[in-house]
C-alpha positions in Angstrom: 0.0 0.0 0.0 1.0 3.5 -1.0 1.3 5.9 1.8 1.7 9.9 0.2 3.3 12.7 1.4 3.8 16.6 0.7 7.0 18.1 0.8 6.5 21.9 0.8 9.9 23.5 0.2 10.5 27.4 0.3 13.7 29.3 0.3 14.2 30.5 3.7 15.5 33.7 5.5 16.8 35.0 9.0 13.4 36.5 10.4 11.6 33.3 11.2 8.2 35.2 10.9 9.1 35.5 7.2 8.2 31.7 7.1 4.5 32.3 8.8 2.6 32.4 5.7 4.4 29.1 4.4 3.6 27.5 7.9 0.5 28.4 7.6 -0.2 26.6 4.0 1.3 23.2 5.8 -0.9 23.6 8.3 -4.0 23.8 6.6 -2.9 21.0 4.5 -2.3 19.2 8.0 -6.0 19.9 8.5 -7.3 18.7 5.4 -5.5 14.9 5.5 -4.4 14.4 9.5 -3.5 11.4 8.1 -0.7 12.7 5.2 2.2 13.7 6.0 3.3 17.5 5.2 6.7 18.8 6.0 8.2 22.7 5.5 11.6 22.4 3.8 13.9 25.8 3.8 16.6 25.9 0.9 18.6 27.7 3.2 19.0 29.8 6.4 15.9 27.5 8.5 15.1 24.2 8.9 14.6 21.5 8.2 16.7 21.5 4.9 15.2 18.8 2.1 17.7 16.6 2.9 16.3 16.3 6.4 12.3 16.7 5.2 13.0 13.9 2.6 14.1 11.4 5.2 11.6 12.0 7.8 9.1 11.6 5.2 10.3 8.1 4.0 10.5 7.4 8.0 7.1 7.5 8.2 6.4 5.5 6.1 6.0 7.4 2.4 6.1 6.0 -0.9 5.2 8.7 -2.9 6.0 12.6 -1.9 4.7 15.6 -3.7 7.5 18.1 -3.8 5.9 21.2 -4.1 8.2 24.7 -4.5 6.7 27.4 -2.9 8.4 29.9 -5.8 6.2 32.3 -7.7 8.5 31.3 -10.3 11.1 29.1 -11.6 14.5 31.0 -11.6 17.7 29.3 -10.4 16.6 27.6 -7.2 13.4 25.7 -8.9 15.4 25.4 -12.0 19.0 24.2 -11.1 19.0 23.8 -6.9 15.9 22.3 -6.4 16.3 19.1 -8.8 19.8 18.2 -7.4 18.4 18.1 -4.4 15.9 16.1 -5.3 18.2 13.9 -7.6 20.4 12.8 -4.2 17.2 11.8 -2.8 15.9 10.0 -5.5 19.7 8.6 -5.4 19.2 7.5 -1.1 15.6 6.7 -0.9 15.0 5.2 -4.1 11.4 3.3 -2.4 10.3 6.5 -2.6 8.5 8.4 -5.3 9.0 12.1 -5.8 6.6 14.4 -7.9 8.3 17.4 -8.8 5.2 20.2 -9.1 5.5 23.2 -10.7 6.5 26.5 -8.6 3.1 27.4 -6.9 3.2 30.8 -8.7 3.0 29.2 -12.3 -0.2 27.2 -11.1 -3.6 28.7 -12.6 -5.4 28.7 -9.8 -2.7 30.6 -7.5 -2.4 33.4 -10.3 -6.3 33.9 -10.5 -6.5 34.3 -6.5 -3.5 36.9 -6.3 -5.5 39.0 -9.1 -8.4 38.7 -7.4 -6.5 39.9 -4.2 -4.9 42.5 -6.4 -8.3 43.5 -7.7 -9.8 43.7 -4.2 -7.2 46.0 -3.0 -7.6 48.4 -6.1 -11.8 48.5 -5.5 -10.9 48.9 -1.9 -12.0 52.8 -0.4 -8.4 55.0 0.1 -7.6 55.3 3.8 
């Protein structure tokens, strides 16, 4: 039997309330399916790293993880850093399956809602 997980990775910075939004998207997914693993991966400057996220993911059991780069795009991080870290995954844990998913600011859905946002603010009375 399959067992999925997500595997949310951002880039990461010194302030750790610079990581609340992001904490907040694993959480909700945490809320959704109590039952699926979700783990918060930093690129660099928090942690866990994906190195770390990957394994403790595959220790509890997954066989298939959703990588999902919380990017609005795909410059040289999603494009060059992100898949060799997923390549010495695939390389330690290969009983695992990693999905690679588009940076979250390419998907449809993502780039309706921060128009709409955009929008809102724009019809929004000046303060």
């Amino acid at each position: 039997m399959q067992r999925h997980g997500i595997l949310l990775f951002a880039h990461g910075a010194r302030d750790p309330l610079w990581a609340r939004p992001f904490e907040a998207v694993a959480q909700r997914l945490r809320d959704r399916a109590p039952d699926m693993p979700v783990v918060l991966a930093f690129l660099e400057l928090m942690t866990p790293d994906m190195h770390s996220a990957g394994h403790a993911l595959a220790a509890q059991g997954c066989t298939a993880v959703s990588v999902l780069p919380l990017f609005l795009g795909a410059g040289g991080h999603v494009r060059k850093d992100l898949p060799a870290l997923l390549d010495r995954l695939r390389g330690e844990l290969p009983q695992v399956s990693w999905q690679l998913a588009p940076p979250i600011g390419e998907i449809d859905t993502v780039i309706a809602a921060i128009a709409d946002a955009a929008w809102a603010l724009a019809q929004a009375p000046a303060r």
